[in-house]
Residue frames relative to the residue before (quaternion, step in Angstrom):
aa qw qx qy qz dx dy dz
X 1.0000 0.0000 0.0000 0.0000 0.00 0.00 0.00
X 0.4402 -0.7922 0.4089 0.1072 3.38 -1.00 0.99
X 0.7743 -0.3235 0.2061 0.5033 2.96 0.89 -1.09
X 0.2993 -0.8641 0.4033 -0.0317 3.26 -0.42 1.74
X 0.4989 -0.7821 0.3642 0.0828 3.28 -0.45 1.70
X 0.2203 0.8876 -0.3997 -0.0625 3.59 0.31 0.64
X 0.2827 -0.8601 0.4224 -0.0438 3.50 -0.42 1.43
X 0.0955 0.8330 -0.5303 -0.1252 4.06 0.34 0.75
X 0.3204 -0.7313 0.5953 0.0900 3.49 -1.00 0.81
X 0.0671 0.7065 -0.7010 -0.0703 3.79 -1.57 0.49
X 0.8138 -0.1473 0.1667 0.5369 3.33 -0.42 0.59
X 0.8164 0.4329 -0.3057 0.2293 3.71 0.23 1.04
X 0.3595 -0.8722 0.3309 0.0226 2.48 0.82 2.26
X 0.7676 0.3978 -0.0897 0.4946 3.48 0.43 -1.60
X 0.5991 0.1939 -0.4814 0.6097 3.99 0.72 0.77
X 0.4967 0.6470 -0.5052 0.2818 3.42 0.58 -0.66
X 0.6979 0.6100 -0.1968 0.3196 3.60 0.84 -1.39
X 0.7939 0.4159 -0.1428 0.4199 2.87 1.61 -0.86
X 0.5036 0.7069 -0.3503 0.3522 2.86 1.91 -0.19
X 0.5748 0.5717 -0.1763 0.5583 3.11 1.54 -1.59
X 0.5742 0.4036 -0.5204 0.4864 4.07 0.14 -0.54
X 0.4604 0.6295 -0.4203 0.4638 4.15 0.66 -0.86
X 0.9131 0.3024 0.0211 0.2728 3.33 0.16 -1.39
X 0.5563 0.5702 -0.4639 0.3876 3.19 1.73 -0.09
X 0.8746 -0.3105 -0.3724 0.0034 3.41 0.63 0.56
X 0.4469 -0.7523 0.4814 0.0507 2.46 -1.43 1.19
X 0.6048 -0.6257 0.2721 0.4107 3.89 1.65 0.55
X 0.5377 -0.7249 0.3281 0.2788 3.19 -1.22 1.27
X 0.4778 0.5183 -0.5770 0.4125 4.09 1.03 0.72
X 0.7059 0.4674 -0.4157 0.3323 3.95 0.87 -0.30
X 0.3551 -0.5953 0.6968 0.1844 3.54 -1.55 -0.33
X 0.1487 -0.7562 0.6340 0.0645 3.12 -1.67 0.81
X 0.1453 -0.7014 0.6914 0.0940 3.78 -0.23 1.22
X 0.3593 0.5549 -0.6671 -0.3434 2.69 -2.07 -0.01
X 0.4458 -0.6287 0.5906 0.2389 3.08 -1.59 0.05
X 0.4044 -0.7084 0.5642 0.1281 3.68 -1.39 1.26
X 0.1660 -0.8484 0.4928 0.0993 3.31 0.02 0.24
X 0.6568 -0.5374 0.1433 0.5091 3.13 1.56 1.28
X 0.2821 0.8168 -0.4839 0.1384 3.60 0.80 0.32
X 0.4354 -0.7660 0.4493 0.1478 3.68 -1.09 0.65
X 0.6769 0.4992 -0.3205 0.4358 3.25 1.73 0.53
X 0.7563 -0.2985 0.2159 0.5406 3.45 -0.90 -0.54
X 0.4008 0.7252 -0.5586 0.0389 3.99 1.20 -0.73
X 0.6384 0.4066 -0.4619 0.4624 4.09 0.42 -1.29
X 0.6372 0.4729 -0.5445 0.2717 3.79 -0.27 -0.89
X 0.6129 0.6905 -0.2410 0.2992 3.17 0.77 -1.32
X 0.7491 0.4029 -0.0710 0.5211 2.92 0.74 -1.51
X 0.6064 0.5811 -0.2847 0.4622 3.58 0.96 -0.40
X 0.6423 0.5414 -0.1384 0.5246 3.54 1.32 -1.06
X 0.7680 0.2616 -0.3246 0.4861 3.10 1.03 -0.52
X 0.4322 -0.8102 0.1434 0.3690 3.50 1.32 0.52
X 0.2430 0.7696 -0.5512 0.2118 3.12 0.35 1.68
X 0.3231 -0.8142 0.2657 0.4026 3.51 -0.66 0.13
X 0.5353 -0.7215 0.3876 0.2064 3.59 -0.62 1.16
X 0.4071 0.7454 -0.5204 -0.0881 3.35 -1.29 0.01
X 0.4408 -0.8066 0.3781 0.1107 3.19 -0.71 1.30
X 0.1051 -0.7328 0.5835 0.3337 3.47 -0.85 0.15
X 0.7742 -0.3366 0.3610 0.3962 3.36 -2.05 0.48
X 0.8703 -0.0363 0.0810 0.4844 3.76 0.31 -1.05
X 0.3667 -0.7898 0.3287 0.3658 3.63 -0.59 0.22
X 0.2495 -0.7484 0.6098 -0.0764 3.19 -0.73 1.53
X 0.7656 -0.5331 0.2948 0.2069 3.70 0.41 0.70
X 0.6614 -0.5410 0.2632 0.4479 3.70 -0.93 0.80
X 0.6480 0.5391 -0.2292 0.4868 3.72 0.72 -0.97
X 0.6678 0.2537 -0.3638 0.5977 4.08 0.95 0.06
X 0.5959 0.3745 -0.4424 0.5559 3.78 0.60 -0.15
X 0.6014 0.3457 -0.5327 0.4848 4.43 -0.01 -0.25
X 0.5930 0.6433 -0.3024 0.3782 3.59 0.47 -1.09
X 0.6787 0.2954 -0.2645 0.6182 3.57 0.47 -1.36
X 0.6491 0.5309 -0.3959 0.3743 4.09 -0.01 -0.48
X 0.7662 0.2625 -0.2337 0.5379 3.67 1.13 -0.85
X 0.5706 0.5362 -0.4841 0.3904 3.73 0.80 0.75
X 0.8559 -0.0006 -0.1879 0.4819 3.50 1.77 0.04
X 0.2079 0.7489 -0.5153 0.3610 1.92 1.17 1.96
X 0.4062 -0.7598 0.4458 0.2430 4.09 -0.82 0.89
X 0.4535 0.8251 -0.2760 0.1935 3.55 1.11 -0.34
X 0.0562 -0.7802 0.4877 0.3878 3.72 -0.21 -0.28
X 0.7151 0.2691 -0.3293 0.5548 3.49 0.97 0.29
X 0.3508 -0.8093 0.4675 -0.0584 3.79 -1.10 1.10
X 0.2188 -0.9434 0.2238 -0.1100 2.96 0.13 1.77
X 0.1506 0.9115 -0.3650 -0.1154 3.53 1.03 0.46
X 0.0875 -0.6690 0.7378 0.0182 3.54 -0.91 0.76
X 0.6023 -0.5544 0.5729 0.0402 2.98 -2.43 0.87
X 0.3893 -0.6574 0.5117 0.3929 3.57 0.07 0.83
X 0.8582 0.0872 -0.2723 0.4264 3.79 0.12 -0.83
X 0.4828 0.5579 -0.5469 0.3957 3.96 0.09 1.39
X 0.3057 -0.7967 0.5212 -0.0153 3.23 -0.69 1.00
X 0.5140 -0.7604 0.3516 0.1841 3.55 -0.01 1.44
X 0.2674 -0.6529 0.5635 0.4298 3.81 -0.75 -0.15
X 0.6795 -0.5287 0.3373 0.3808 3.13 -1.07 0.03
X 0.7940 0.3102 -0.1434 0.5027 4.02 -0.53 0.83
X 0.2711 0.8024 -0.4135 0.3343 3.14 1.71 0.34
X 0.8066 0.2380 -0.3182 0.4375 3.44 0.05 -0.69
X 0.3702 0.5829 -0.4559 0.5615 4.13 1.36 -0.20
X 0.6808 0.6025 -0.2902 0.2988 3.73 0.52 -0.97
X 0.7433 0.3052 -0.1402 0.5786 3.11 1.00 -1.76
X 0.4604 0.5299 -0.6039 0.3775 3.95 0.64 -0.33
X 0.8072 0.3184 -0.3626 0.3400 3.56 0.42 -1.68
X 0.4063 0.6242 -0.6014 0.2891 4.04 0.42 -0.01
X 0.8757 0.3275 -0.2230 0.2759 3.11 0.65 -1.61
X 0.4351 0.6889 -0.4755 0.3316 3.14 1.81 -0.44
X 0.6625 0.4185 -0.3536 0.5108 3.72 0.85 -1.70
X 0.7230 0.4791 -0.2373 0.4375 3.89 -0.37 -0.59
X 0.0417 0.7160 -0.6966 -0.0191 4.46 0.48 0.45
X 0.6548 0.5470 -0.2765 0.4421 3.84 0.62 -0.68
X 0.6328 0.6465 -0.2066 0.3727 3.65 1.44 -0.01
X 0.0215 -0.8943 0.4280 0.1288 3.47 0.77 1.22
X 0.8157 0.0422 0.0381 0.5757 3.68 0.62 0.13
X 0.0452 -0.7582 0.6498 0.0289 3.55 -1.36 1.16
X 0.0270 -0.7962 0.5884 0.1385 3.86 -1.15 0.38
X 0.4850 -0.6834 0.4961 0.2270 3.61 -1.25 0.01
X 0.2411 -0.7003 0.5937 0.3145 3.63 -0.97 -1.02
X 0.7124 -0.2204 0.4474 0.4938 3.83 -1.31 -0.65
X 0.4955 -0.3809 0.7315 0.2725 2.50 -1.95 0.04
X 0.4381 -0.4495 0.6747 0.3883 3.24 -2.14 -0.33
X 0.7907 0.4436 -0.2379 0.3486 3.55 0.33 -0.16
X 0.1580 0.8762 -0.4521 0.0542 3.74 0.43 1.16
X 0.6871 -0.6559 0.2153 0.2267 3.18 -0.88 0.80
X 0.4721 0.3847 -0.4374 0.6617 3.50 1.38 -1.06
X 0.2631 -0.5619 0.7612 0.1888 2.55 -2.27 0.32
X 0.2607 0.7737 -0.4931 0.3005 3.49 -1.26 0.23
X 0.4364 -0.6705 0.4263 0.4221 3.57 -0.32 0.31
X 0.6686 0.6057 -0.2036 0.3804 3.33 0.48 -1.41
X 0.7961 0.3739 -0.1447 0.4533 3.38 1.24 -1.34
X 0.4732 0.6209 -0.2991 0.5487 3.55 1.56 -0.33
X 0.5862 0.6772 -0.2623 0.3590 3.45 1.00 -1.54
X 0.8736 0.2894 -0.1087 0.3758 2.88 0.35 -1.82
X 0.4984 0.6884 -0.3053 0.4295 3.35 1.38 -0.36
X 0.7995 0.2458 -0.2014 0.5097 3.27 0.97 -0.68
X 0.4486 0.4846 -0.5440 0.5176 3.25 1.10 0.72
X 0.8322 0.2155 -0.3161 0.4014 3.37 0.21 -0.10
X 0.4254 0.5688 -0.5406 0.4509 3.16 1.18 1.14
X 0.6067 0.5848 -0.1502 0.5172 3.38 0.91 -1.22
X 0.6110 0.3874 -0.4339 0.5370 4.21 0.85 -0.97
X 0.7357 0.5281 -0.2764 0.3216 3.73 0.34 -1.43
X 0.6997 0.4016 -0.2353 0.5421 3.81 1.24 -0.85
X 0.6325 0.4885 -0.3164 0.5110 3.27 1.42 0.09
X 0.9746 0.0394 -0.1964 0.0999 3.39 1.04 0.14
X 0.6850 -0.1981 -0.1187 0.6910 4.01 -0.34 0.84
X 0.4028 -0.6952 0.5946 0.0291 2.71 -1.87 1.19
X 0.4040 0.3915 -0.4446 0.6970 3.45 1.80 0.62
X 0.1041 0.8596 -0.4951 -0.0711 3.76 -0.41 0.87
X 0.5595 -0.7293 0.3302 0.2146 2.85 -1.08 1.23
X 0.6754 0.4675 -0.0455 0.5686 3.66 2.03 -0.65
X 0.1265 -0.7457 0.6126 0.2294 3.76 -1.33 -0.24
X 0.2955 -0.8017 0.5029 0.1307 3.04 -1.51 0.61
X 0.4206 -0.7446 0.4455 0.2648 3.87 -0.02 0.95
X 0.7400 0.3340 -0.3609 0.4589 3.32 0.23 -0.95
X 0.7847 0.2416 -0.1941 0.5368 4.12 -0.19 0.13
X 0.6661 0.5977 -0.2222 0.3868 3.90 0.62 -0.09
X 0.2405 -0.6096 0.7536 0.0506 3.97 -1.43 1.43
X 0.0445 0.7135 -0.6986 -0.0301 2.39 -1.88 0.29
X 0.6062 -0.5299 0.3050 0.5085 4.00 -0.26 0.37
X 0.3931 -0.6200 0.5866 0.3420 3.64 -1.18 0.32
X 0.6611 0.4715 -0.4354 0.3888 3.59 0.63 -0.27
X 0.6600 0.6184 -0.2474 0.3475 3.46 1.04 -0.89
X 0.5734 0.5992 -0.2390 0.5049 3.12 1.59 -1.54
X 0.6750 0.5487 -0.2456 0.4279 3.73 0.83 -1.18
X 0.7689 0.3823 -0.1997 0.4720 3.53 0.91 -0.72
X 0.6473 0.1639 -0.3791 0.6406 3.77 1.15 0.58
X 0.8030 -0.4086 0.3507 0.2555 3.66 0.35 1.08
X 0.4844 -0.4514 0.6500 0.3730 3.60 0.64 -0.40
X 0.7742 -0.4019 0.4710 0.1313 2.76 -2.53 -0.45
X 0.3444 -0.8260 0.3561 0.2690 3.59 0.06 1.51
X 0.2411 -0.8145 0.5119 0.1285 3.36 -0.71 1.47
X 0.7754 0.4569 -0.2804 0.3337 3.14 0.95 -0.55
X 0.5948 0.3161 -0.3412 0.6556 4.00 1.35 0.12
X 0.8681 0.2883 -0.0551 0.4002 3.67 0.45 -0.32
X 0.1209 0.9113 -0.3888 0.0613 3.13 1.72 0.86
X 0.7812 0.3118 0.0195 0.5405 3.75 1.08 -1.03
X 0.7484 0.2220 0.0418 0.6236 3.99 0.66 -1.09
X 0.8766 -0.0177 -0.1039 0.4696 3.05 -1.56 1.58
X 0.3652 0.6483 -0.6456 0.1722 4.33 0.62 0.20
X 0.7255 0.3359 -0.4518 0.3958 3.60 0.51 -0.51
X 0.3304 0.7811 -0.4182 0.3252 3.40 0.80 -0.38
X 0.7121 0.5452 -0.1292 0.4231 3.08 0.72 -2.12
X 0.5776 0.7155 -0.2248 0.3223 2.88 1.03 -2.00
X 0.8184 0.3156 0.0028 0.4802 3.36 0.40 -2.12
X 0.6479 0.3799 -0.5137 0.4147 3.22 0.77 1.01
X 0.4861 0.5830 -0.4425 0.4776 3.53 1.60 -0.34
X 0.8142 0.3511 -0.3267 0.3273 3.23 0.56 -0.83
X 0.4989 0.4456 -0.5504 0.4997 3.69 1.17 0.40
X 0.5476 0.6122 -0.4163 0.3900 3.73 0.62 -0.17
X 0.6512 0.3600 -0.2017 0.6369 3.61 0.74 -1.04
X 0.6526 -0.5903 0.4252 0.2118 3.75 0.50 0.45
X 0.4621 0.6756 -0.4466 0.3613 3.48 1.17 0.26
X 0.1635 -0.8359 0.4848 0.1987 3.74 -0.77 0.20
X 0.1770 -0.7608 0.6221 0.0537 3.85 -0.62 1.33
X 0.1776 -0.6262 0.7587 -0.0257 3.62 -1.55 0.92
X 0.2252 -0.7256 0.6415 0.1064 2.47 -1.33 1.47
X 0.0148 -0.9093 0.3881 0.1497 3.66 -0.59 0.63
X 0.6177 -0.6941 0.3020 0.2134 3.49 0.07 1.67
X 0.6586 0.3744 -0.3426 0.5556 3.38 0.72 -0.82
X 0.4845 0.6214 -0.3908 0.4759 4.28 0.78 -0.27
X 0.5117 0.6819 -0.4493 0.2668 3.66 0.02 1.51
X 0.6550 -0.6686 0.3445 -0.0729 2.73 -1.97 0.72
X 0.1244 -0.7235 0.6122 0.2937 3.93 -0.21 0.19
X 0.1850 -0.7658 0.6107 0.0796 3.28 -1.11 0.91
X 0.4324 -0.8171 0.3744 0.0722 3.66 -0.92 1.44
X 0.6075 0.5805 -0.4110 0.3536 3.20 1.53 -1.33
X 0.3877 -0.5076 0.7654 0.0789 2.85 -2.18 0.40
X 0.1259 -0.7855 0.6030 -0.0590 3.38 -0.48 2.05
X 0.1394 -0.6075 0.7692 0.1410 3.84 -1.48 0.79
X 0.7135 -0.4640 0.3923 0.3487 3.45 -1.52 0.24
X 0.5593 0.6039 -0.2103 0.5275 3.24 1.31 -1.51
X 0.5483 0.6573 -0.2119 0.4717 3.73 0.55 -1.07
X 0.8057 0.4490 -0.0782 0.3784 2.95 0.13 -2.28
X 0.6995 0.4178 -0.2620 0.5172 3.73 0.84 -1.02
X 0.6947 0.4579 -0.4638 0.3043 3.51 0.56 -1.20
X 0.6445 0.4962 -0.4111 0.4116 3.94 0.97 -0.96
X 0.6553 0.5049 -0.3928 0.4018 3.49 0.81 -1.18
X 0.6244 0.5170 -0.2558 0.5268 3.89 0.54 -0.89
X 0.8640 -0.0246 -0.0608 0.4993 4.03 -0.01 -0.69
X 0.7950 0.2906 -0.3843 0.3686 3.11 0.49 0.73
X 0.5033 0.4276 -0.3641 0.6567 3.73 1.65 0.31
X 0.9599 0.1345 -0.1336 0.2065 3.21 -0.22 -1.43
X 0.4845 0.6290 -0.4362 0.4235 3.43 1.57 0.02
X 0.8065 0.3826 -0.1520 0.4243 3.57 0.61 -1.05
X 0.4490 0.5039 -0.4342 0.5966 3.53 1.55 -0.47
X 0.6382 0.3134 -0.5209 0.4724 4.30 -0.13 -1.37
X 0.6754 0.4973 -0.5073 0.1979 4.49 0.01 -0.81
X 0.6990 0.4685 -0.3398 0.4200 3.20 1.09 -1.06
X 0.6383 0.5147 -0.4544 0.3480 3.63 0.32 -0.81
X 0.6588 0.5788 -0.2679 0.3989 3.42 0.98 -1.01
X 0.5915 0.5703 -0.2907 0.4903 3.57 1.17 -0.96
X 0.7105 0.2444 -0.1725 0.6370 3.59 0.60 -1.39
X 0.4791 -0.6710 0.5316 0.1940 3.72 0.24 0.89
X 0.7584 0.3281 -0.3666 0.4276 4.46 0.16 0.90
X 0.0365 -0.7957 0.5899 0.1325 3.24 -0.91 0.01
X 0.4699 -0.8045 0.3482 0.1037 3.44 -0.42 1.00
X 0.2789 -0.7146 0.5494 0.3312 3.55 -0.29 1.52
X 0.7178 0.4143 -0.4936 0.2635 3.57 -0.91 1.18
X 0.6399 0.3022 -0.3985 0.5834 3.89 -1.35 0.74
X 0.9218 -0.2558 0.1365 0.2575 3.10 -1.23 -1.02
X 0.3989 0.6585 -0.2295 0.5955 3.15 2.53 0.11
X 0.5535 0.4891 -0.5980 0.3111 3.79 0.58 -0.68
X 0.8095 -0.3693 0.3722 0.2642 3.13 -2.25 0.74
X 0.6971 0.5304 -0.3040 0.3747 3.50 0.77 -0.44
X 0.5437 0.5769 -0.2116 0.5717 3.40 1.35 -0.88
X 0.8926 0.1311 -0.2956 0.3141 3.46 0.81 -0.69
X 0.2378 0.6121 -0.5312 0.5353 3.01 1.64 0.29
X 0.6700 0.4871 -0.4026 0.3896 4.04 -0.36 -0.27
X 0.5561 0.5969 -0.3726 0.4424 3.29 0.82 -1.22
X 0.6591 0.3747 -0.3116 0.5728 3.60 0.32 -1.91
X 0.8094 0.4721 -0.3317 0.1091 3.59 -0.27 -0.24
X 0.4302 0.7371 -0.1988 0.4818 2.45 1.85 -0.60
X 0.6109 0.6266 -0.1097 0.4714 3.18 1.10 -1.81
X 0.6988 0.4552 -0.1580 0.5287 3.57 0.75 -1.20
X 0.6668 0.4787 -0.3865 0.4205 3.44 0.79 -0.48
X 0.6872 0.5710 -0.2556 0.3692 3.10 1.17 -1.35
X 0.4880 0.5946 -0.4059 0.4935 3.93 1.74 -1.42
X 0.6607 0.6473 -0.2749 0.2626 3.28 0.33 -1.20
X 0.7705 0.4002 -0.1554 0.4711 3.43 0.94 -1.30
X 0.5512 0.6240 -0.3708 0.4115 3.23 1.55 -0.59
X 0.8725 0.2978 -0.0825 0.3785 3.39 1.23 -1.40
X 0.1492 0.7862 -0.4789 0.3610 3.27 1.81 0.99
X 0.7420 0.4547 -0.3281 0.3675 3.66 0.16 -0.77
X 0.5321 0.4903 -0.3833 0.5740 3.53 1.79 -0.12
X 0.8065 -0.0838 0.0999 0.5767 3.76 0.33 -1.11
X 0.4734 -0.7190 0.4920 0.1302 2.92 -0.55 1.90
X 0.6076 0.4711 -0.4466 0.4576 3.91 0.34 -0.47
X 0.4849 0.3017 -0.7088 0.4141 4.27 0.45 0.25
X 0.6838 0.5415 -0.4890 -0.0082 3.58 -0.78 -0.82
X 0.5173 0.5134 -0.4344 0.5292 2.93 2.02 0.04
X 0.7085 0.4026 -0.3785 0.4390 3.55 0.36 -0.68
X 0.4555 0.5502 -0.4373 0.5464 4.18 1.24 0.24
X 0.4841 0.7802 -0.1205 0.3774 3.34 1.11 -0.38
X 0.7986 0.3401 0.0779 0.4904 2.70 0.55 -1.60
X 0.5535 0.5075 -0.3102 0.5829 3.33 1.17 -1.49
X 0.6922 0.3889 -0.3627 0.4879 4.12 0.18 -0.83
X 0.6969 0.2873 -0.4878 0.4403 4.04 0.09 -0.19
X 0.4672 0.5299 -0.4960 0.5049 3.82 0.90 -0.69
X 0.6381 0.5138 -0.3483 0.4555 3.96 0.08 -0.44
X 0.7904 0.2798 -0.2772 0.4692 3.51 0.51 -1.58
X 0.4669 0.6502 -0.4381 0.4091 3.79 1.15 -0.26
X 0.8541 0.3818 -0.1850 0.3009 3.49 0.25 -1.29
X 0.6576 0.4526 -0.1862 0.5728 3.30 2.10 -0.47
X 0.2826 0.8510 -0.4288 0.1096 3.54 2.06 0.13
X 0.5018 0.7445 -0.3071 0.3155 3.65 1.55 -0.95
X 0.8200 0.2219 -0.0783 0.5217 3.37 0.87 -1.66
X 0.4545 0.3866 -0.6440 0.4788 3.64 1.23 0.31
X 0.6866 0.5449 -0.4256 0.2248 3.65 -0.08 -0.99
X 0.5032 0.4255 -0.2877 0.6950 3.87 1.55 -0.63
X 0.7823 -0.0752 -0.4785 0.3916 3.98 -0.10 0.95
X 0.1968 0.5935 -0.6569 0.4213 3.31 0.55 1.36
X 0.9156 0.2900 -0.0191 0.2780 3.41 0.62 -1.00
X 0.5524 0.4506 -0.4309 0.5533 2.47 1.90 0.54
X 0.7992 0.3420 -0.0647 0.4900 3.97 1.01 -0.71
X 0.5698 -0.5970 0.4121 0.3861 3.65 1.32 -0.11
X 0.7246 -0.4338 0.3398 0.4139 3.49 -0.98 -0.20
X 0.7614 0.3564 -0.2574 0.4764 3.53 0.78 -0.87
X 0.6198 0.3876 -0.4650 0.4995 4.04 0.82 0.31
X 0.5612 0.6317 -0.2893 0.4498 3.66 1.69 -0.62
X 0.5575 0.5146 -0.2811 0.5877 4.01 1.71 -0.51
X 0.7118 0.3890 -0.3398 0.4761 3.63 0.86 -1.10
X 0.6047 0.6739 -0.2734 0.3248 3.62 0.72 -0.73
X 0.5689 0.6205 -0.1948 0.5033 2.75 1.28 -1.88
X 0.7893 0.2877 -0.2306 0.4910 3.72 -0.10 -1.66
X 0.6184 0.5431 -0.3716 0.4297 3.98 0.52 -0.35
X 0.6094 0.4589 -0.3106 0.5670 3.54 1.73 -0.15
X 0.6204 0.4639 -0.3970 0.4922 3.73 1.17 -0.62
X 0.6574 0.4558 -0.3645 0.4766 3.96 0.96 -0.34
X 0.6412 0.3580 -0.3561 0.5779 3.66 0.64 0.20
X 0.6930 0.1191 -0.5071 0.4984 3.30 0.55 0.59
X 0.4727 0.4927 -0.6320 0.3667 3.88 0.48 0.43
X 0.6582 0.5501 -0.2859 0.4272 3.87 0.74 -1.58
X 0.6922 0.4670 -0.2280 0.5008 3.72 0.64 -0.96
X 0.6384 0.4781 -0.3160 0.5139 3.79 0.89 -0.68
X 0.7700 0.3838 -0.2849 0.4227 3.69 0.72 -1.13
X 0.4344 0.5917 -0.3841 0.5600 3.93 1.53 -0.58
X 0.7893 0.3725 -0.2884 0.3938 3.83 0.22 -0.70
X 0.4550 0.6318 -0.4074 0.4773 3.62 1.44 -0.54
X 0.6962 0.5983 -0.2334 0.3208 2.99 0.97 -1.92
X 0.7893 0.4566 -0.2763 0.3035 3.33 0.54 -1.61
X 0.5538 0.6872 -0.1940 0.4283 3.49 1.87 -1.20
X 0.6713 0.5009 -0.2060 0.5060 3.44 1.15 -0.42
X 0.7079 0.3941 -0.2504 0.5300 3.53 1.25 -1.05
X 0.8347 0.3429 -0.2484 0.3521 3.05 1.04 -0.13
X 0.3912 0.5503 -0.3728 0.6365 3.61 1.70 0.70
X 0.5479 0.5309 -0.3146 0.5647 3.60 1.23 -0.75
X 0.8543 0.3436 -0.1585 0.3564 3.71 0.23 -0.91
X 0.4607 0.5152 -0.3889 0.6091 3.25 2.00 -0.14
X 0.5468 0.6088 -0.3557 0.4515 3.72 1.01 -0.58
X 0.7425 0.5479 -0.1112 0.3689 3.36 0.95 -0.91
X 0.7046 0.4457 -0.1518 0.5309 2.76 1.40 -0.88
X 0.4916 0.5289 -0.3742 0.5818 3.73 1.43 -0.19
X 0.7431 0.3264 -0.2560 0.5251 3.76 0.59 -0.78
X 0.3539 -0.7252 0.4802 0.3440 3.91 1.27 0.61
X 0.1582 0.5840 -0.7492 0.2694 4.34 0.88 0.86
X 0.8926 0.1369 -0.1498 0.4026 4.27 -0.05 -0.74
């Protein structure tokens, strides 16, 4: 067996269906797991019918115990994870066999979106192509992995444990993942042309709570813990150079009504922003026109205000608690 397809699933029967049609085929050396993660809908039938094999766990414990259970019986030597709601291009899994086939020195490859997602919606378009646009935008020696489109050897996967269930049960595990494994000296490639329809359906509400506790609270702990943060994805120097700017624009407007000369320099700090980010406004210029390109635009200046003020946050509670812990307060 070549390479075993491993698919966890919560409650999402009706992408699920399509994910798997994506994947039936993928040729008679592969396998398709999935795993239920205790869902309350139709996902195992589904997934059973369309003859994959299923297992469920007792309760639902999160993306990182359902990959986990999928690659302990799983037969593959290379491990495939897909998202229950992302829908493969065609030749994906022909794709990643031949990366690793050309590359023996290749411990793991991942992908990204498409430009072309399916919900519509601002919010849900938005975010979709941001994370088309971060991933095609960066190093193809990666420094990270990505779960929801991403292999990796079975031998490799076995020898750092899988996916850490017990600090990282739900948010950022591959994250984690793809930095142990640049740690242990392994090398992952991201390869751009390796993509995805994406299904979810994003609300603002939605959109912040995942970005906010599940990207940036635990992403600002780890980076801090292992003391670096890689210029690439969402970390490259540009991105945070925006934050601070962002920030400045905003100080600025607050204190304009005291000295009318910030609102020029608020000003400025906001085109220095639209300058450095001109790439991915200019890609929803072109995908929605000017008036989904204005909503987009300002829905990008709040993810770097929310993301900037979540990292202040996390950097403080946790210099604060190393502080504590020298004075034995914890």
């Amino acid at each position: 067996m070549r390479v075993s397809i491993i698919v966890p699933v919560y409650n999402s029967a009706v992408e699920l269906r399509e994910c798997l049609s994506a994947l039936t085929s993928a040729g008679p050396d592969s396998e398709i797991i999935v795993v239920d993660d205790a869902s309350t809908d139709e996902s195992a039938a589904v997934a059973a019918a369309m003859g994959a094999t299923v297992h469920r766990l007792p309760r639902n414990s999160g993306p990182s115990a359902a990959r986990n259970q999928g690659a302990r019986h799983a037969r593959g030597d290379i491990l495939f994870f897909v998202d229950a709601d992302l829908v493969v291009m065609p030749g994906a899994v022909a794709r990643v066999l031949a990366l690793f086939d050309a590359d023996p020195g290749l411990s793991a490859v991942f992908g990204s979106y498409d430009s072309r997602p399916r919900v519509k919606g601002i919010v849900s378009e938005y975010r979709n192509l941001l994370h088309h646009y971060v991933h095609q935008k960066g190093n193809a020696e990666a420094s990270t992995f990505w779960g929801a489109c991403g292999a990796i050897r079975r031998r490799v996967f076995d020898e750092l444990g899988g996916f850490d269930e017990k600090h990282f049960p739900r948010c950022i595990e591959d994250i984690e993942l793809g930095y142990r494994l640049r740690r242990a000296g392994h090398r992952i490639r991201l390869d751009k042309g390796l993509q995805g329809t994406h299904l979810k359906r994003w609300t603002l509400p939605s959109l912040i709570r995942t970005d906010v506790r599940c990207r940036a609270c635990p992403w600002t702990k780890l980076i801090l813990e292992r003391g670096t943060a890689p210029d690439d994805l969402n970390l490259k120097i540009g991105q945070r150079a925006s934050v601070l700017l962002v920030a400045l624009g905003l100080l600025g407007l607050v204190l304009a009504p005291f000295r009318i000369e910030l609102l020029a320099a608020s000003a400025a700090f906001f085109l220095i922003v639209i300058f450095v980010n001109r790439d991915l406004y200019g890609l929803f210029l072109r995908y929605g026109g000017i008036r989904f390109a204005a909503a987009a635009v300002a829905l990008h200046l709040l993810y770097y205000l929310y993301g900037g003020l979540t990292y202040l946050y996390v950097w403080c509670q946790f210099h604060l608690n190393r502080l504590a812990v020298r004075a034995g307060l914890l």
